[in-house]
N, C-alpha and C positions, 0 to 999 in steps of 0.2 A: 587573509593573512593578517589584516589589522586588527580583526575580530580575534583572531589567535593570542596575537602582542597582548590586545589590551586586558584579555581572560589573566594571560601568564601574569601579568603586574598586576591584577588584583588578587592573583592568589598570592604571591606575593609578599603583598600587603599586608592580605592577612594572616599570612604564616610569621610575616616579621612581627609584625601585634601580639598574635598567640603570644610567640617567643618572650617578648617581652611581658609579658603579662603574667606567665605562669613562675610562680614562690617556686623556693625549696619545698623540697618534703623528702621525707623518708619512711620504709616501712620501719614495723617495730613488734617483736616477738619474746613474750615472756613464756618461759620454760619450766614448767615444774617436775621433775621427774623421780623416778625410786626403782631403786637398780637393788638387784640382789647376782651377786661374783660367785659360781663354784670356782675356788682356787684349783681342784682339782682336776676339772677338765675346762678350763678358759673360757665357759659356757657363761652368759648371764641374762638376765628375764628383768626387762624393764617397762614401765608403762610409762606416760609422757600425755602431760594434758600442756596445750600451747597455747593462748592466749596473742591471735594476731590482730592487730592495727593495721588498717588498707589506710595511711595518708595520702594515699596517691588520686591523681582525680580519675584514674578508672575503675571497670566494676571488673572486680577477679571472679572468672568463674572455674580455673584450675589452678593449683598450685602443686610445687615440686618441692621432694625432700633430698636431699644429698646422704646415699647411703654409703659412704665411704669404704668399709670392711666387704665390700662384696667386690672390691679392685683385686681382692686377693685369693684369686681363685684360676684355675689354668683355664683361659681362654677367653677372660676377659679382656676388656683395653686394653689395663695397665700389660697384662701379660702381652697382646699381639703388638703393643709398643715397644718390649723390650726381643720383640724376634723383627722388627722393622726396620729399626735404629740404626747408624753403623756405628754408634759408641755408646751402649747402651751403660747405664750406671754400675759400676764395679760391684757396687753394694746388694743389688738386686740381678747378678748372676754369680753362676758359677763356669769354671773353667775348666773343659776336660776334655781328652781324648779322642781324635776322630781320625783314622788312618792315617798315623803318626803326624795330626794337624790339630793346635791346640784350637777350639771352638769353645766361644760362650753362650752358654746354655742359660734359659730363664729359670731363677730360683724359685717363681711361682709354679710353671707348669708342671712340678715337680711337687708339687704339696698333696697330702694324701688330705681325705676327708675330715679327719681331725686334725689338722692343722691348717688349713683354709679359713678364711675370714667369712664372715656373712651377718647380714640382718635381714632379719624376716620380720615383716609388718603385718600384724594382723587386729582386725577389729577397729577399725579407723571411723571416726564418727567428726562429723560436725555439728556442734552443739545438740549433740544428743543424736541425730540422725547419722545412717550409715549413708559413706559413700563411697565412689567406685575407684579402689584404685589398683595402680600395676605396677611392678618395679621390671624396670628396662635399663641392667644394667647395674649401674652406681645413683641410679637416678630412679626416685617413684615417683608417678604420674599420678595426681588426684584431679578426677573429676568432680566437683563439690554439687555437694545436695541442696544448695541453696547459693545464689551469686553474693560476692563480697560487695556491698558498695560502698563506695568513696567517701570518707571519715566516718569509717562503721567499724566494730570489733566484731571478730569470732569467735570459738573456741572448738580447737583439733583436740582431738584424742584418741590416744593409739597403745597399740600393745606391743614389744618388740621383744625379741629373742636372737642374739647375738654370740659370737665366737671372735676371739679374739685371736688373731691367725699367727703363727712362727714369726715373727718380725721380719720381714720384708726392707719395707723402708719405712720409717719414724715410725707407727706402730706398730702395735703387736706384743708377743710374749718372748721371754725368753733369749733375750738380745744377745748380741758378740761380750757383753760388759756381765750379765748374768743377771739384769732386770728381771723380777719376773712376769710385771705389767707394765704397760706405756699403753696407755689408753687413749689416744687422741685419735680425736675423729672416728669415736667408739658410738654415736650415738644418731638417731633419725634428727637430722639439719635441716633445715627450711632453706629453701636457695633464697638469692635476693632479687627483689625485685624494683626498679629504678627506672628514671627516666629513661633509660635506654631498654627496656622491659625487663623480660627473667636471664636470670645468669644461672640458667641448669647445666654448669658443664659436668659433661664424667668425667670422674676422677681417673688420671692416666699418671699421676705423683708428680706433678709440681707443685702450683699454689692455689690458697682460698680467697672467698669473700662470702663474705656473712651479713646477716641482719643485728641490730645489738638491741640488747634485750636486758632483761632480770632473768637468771639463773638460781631456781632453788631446786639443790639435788641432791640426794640422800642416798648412798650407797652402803650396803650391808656385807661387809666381808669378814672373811676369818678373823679375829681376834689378835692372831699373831703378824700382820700385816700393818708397816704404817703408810701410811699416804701421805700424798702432796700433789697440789693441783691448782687449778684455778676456785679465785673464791674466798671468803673470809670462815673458817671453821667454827660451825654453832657449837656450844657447851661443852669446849675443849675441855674441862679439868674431866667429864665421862671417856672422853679416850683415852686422854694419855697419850704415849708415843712422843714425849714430848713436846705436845701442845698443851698442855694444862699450863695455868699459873704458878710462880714460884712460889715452895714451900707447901703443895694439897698433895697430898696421896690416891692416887688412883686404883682401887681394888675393885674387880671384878667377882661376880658371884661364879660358884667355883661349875654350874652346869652352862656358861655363857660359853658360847662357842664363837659366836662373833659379836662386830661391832658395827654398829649404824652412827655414817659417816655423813654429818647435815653440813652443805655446805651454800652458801647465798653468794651469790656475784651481781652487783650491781651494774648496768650500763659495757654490758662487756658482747661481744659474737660469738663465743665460742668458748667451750667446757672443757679441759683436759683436766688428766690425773693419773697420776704413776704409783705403783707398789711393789712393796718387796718387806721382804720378812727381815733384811739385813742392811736397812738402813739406818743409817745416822742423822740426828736431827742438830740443827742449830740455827739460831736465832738470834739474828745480831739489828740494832736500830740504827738504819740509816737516814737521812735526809729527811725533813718535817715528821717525824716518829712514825716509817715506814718500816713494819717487819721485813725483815731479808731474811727467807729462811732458805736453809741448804742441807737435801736430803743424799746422802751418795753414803757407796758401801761400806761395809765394818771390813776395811782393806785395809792393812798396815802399811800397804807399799803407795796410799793416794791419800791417807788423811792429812798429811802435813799440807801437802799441796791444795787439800779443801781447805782446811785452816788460814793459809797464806792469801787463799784466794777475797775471802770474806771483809778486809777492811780494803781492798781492792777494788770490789763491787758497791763500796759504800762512796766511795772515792768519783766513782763512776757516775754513779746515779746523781749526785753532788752538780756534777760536771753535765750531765745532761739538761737539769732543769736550770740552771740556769742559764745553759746555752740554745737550746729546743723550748724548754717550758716544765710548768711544774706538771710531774706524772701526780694524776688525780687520786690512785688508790692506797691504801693504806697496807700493801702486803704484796710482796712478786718472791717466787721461787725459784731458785736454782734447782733441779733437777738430775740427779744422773739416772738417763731412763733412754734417752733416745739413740738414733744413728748419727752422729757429726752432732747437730746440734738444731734444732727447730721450734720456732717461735709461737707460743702460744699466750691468752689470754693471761695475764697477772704471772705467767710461768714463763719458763723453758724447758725440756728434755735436753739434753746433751752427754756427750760423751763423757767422760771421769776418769781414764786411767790413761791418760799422756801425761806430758809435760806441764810446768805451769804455766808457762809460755804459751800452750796451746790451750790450756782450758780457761784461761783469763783472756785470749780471743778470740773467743766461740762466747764465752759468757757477755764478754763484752759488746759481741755483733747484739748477740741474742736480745741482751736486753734494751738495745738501743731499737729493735723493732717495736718495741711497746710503744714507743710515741709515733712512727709512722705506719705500725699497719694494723697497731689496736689502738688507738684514738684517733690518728687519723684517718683509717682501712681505706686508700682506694684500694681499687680493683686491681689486686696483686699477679690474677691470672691475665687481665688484656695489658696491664700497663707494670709486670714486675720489677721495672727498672725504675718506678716513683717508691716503692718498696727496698727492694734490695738495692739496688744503687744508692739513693740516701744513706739507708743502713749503713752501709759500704765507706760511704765518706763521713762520718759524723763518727764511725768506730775508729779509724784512722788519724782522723782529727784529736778526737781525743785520746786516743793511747801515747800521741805524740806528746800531746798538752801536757800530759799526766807522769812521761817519761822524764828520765835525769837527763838524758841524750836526747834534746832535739835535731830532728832534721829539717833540714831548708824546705823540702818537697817532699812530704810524706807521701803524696800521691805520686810519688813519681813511678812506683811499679804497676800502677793500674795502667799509666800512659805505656809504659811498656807491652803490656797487654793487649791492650787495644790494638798497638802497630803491629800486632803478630798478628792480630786477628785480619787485620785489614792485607798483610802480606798472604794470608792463607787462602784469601777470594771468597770465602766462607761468610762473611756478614751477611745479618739479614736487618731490614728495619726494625726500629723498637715498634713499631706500632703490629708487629708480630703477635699473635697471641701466644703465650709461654706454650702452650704445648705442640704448639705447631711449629718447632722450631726442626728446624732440618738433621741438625745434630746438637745433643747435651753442649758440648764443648764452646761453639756461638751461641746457644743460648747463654751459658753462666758469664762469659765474657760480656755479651750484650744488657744485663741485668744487672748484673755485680760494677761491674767496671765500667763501660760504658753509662750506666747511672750514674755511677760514681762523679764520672767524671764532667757531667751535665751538671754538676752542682762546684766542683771545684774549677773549671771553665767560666764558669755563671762569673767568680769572684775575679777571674782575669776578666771580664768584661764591665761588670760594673763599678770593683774595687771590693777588696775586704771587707772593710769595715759595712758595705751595703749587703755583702753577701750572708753576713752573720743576721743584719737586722731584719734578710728576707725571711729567713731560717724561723727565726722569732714570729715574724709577723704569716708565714705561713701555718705551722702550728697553732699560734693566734686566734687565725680567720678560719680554720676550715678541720677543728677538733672535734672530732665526730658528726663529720659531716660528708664523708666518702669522695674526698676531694677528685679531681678531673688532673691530666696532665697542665690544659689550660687555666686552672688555677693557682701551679705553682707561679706559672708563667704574669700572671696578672700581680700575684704578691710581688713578684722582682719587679715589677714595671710599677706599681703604686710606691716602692720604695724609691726604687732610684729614680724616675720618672722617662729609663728610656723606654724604646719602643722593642719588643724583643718574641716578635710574632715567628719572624725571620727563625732567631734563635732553635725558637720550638720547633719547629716546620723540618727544616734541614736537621738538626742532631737527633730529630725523634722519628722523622716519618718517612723521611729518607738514610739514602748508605751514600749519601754525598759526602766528601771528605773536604779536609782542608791542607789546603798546599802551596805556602808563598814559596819566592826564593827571591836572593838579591841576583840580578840579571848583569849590572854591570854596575862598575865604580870609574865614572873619570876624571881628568884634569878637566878643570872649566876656569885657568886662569890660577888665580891663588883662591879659589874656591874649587870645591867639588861636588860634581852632580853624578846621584845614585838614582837608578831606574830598580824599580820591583815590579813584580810579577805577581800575579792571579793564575797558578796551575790548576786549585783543586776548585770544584763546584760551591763550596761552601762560602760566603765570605766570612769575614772579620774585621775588626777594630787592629791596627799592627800598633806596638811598642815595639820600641828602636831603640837598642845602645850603641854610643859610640864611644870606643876609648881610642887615646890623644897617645901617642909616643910620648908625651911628655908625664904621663900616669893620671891625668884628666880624664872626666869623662861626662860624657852628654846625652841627654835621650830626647827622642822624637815619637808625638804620638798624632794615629795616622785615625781620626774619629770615622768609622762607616755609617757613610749617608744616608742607610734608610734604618741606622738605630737612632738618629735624632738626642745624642746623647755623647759627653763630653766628661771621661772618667777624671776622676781625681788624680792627682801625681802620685803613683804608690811609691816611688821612692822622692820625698823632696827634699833628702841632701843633696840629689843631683838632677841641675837643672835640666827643665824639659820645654823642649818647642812643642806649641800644637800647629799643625801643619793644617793644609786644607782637608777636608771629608774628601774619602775614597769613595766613589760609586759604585756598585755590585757590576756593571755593564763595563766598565771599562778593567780591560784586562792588567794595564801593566799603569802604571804610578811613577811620577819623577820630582823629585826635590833635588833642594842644593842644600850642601854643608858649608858654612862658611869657613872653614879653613884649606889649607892644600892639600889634595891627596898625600904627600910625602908625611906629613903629619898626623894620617890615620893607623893608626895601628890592627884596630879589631871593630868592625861594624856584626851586630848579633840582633836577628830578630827574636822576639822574644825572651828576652835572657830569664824571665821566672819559670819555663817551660811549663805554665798552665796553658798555653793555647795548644792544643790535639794536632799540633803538625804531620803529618803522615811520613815527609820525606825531611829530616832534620840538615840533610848536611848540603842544601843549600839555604839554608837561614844563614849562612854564616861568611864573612868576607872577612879574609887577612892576608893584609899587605907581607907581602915575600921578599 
C-alpha cells in the first residue's frame, strides 16, 4: 500500500512538472486553392495544395479533413438529427400532412441527387507521395505516407469535386432571399488539432473550429457574377463589379466568359464567399481605413434599408474596438447570402429583406463575432457559450450604448430567458458539447443567453468598470490564441484580483442555481435585525438596498468568503456598509440595521438585477 502511495506521488510529480513545463503552441495551415463554379449546375472542381505546421510536441501520423457538404444528403447526421430531435430547426424541415396530423419532415431526406451537397477527394498526396485515405461521413480519415514530427512542415495535396446542395442551412444554393451562392464551408478543412488532441467532429449544423492559416484562392466563375467573401481582392480594377478603383473602366474581351477571382487572407480559419448575378456593391470606410463592403440585392423594397444600415456599421465597429480591441484586418463584408445570419472569416452571410431593425441586429451580432470567434476562435463546438454568449452581451451592450433610448438593464431579457429555461427543468450544463444538446431550444438559451449572462453577472461581481477592463485585457492576452473557458476566468482574476474558480465551476459546469431570499425582518429594540437565506446551490457576493420611510436610502454589501474579494461601491451616492464575508457552508446570514423596523420601508436584494436569481420574489421585503 505504501509502495502504491508513493508510485501515485511521483507520478504526480511528474505530471505536475510536465504541466508546467509545456509552452503554448498551435498548429498552422496555409491554403492555396483554384476552384472553377459551373453556375449552371452548382458543380465545382478544385485542387488544394496545404502547407501544414505540426508546433505541437507530438508526431502526427493521421490527419482529418472536415468535409462539410456531404451533411447534406438523406441519411447522413445532420439528416438522422433532424428525425431524432423533438424540436428540430424550422429552417431545415418542412411540415406536412400525416392522417390529418401536421408532422415535420426533414428537408434533407428529400433532396434528389442534384441537389444534395457532396465532396469528393481524390488524388491526396503527401509531399509528393500518395496516401491512404477515406471519407467517413463529413469527416476524411488520412493515413499519412510518412509521420509529421514535431516543429516539421508538410505539404497535402488533393483534388476535390464538389456540389453545392439546395440551401439547407447557411450554405448552399438558391436560398429563401434568391442567393444564388453561399459557399461556406464549401471546401476540404483540415480539423484542429490541440493540446487536447484532434477536433474531427461531424458536422450535424451547429458550430466550428479551425486551424488559422494564409488563404490564397482563386475562383473562376461566370463573368456575370459578383462576389464577396472572406479576403482582400487581388487586381480588382480586372474584375470590376465594383471593386476596381475610382474613375478605371473595366472592359472585358468580347469571347471571355468568365472571371478569375484571386483572393489572399491573411492569419484567418476559414474561407467563405457568396454570389449572385443581382447584387449591389458598396463601399464605405470605417474605422483605421477599414473597407465595409455591402453586397445584397438589386431589390427596391431592401436598398434603402442597406443604405441606412452602412454608417450604422461604421458606428459599430467604432464601438467595438475600442471597447474589445482594434479588429486587425483591413476589409469585413456584409453579405446577403445566408439563413438568419452566420459568422464567418472578415465576412457574414445574413438575411436582407426584413426590417432595419432586424438587419442592423443580425449585422451587429454577426460582426461582433469577428473578435471572439475569428481572433480569438475558441472552441465554439465544446464551449459555444464563450462564443455566442459573449457575442450576445457585447451586441446588447452596444446597441444600447449607440441608442437615443437607453435602458437601465439591457440585459434584462436574457435574464428572463434563462428563468424560463430554468422553469422548463430542460437545462443542461455549458460544459455540454453544442451538438449533444437534448433539444435546439436549451441549447440556444444555454449559449446565447446564458453566456450572455456569464459576462454581464461577472460585472455584478466584480464591478463595471473591472468588467470592461477584463473585456480588454482578455482580447489583449489571448488573440489568436484559441483561448480555454479558464482563461477567461484568469483575465477577471488578474484584473480585479478576486478569486473566481468558484464562479467558473458552478455557472459553467454545473445547472446549480442561485436563490437567496430575505427569511425574516425584526424589532431588536430601535434597531433591526434581518436574517437571509442560501436556497439555491450556487453562492454569491449579496448587495442590499435599504430605503427609509423618510425617502433615504442605504446599502449593504455581503463579500463571499471564498471570492477573497471586496467590490467597489457601484453606487457611491449612497452610502454603503460592508458587512462580514458570507461563507458558502452556512446557509442562512444575520445582520442588524441600525434604525427601527417602523422606519423601513423597502429592503431589495439585488436591486441592479445582474445577479441570475431564479426565484425573484423573495428578494424582496416591504413593510405593510
Amino acid at each position: 500500500m505504501r509502495k502504491l502511495l508513493l508510485l501515485s506521488i511521483v507520478t504526480l510529480n511528474w505530471g505536475s512538472i510536465y504541466a508546467q513545463s509545456t509552452t503554448y503552441w498551435q498548429q498552422h495551415a496555409d491554403y492555396k486553392m483554384d476552384v472553377v463554379m459551373d453556375v449552371k449546375n452548382y458543380q465545382y472542381k478544385g485542387k488544394q495544395e496545404l502547407v501544414y505546421t505540426n508546433n505541437s510536441p507530438d508526431t502526427l501520423r493521421k490527419v482529418y479533413y472536415h468535409l462539410f457538404n456531404n451533411a447534406f444528403q438523406p441519411g447522413s447526421e445532420m439528416d438522422a438529427r433532424l428525425h431524432s430531435i423533438k424540436d428540430p430547426d424550422g429552417r431545415m424541415v418542412n411540415k406536412v400532412n400525416v392522417d390529418g396530423k401536421e408532422v415535420k419532415v426533414s428537408r434533407i431526406e428529400s433532396l434528389k441527387p442534384n441537389e444534395i451537397g457532396y465532396l469528393k477527394i481524390s488524388n491526396f498526396k503527401q509531399d509528393g507521395i500518395a496516401a491512404v485515405s477515406k471519407t467517413v461521413g463529413t469527416i476524411l480519415e488520412v493515413s499519412l505516407a510518412k509521420p509529421i514530427l514535431p516543429n516539421s512542415k508538410t505539404t497535402f495535396t488533393l483534388d476535390f469535386d464538389g456540389q453545392a446542395p439546395v440551401q439547407i442551412r447557411r450554405s448552399g444554393r438558391n436560398n429563401s432571399e434568391g442567393i444564388a451562392l453561399s459557399m461556406s464551408q464549401w471546401y476540404p478543412k483540415l480539423a484542429e488539432f490541440d493540446f487536447e488532441g484532434w477536433h474531427a467532429d461531424p458536422y450535424i449544423a451547429r458550430e466550428f473550429h479551425g486551424v488559422w492559416g494564409n488563404f490564397d484562392v482563386k475562383i473562376t466563375i461566370d463573368k456575370e457574377y459578383t462576389l464577396g467573401g472572406t479576403g482582400y481582392l487581388q487586381s480588382p480594377n480586372e474584375i470590376g463589379h465594383g471593386y476596381q478603383d475610382a474613375g478605371v473602366t473595366v472592359s472585358y474581351p468580347k469571347k471571355t466568359k468568365t472571371l478569375t477571382w484571386h483572393f489572399i487572407a491573411p492569419m484567418v480559419h476559414d474561407f467563405t464567399w457568396a454570389a449572385d448575378k443581382d447584387y449591389l456593391h458598396d463601399v464605405v470606410k470605417g474605422p483605421n481605413n477599414v473597407d465595409l463592403h455591402f453586397l445584397y440585392k438589386n431589390n427596391p423594397k431592401i436598398i434603402d434599408n442597406w443604405k441606412k444600415l452602412q454608417p450604422l456599421m461604421v458606428n459599430m465597429m467604432d464601438f467595438f474596438n475600442k471597447n474589445i480591441g482594434e479588429y486587425p484586418y483591413k476589409q469585413y463584408s456584409f453579405i446577403q447570402g445566408g439563413d438568419g445570419g452566420m459568422e464567418y472569416a472578415m465576412c457574414t452571410l445574413m438575411l436582407g429583406n426584413g426590417k432595419l431593425e432586424g438587419i442592423y441586429g443580425t449585422a451587429t451580432h454577426e460582426l461582433a463575432h469577428s473578435w471572439f470567434q475569428h481572433i480569438l476562435a475558441s472552441n465554439e463546438s465544446k464551449h459555444p457559450w464563450m462564443d455566442e454568449g459573449f457575442t450576445t452581451y457585447v451586441q446588447d451592450w452596444a446597441v444600447n450604448e449607440l441608442s437615443a433610448k437607453k435602458e437601465e438593464n439591457p440585459f434584462k431579457g436574457n435574464y428572463n430567458a434563462y428563468y424560463k429555461l430554468i422553469e422548463s427543468g430542460k437545462e443542461q450544463s455549458q460544459s455540454t458539447h453544442g451538438d449533444r444538446y437534448d433539444e435546439n431550444r436549451p441549447y440556444s438559451v444555454s449559449s446565447y443567453v446564458k453566456g450572455s449572462l456569464f459576462l454581464s453577472q461577472l460585472g455584478y461581481l466584480i464591478g463595471q468598470d473591472k468588467l470592461a477592463e477584463t473585456i480588454k485585457r482578455y482580447y489583449h492576452d489571448f488573440k489568436f490564441k484559441h483561448p480555454t473557458p479558464n482563461d477567461v476566468k484568469r483575465s477577471a482574476e488578474r484584473v480585479s484580483g478576486a478569486n473566481l474558480d468558484w464562479y467558473l465551476m458552478d455557472w459553467t459546469q454545473t445547472t446549480n442555481t442561485i436563490d437567496y431570499g430575505i427569511k425574516a425582518v425584526t424589532e431588536n429594540g430601535d434597531k433591526t435585525a434581518v436574517n437571509l437565506e442560501r436556497i439555491g446551490r450556487m453562492p454569491m457576493p449579496i448587495d442590499l438596498l435599504v430605503e427609509y420611510t423618510d425617502g433615504s436610502k442605504e446599502s449593504f454589501y455581503i463579500p463571499l468568503r471564498m471570492m477573497s474579494f471586496e467590490k467597489e461601491n457601484p453606487n457611491p451616492s449612497i452610502k454603503r456598509t460592508v458587512l462580514n464575508d458570507w461563507a458558502w457552508a452556512a446557509s442562512n446570514y444575520d445582520f442588524t440595521i441600525a434604525k427601527a423596523k417602523n422606519s423601513i420601508k423597502k429592503i431589495t436584494i439585488d436591486p441592479s438585477g445582474l445577479m441570475a436569481d431564479v426565484k425573484q420574489t423573495n428578494n424582496v421585503y416591504e413593510m405593510k
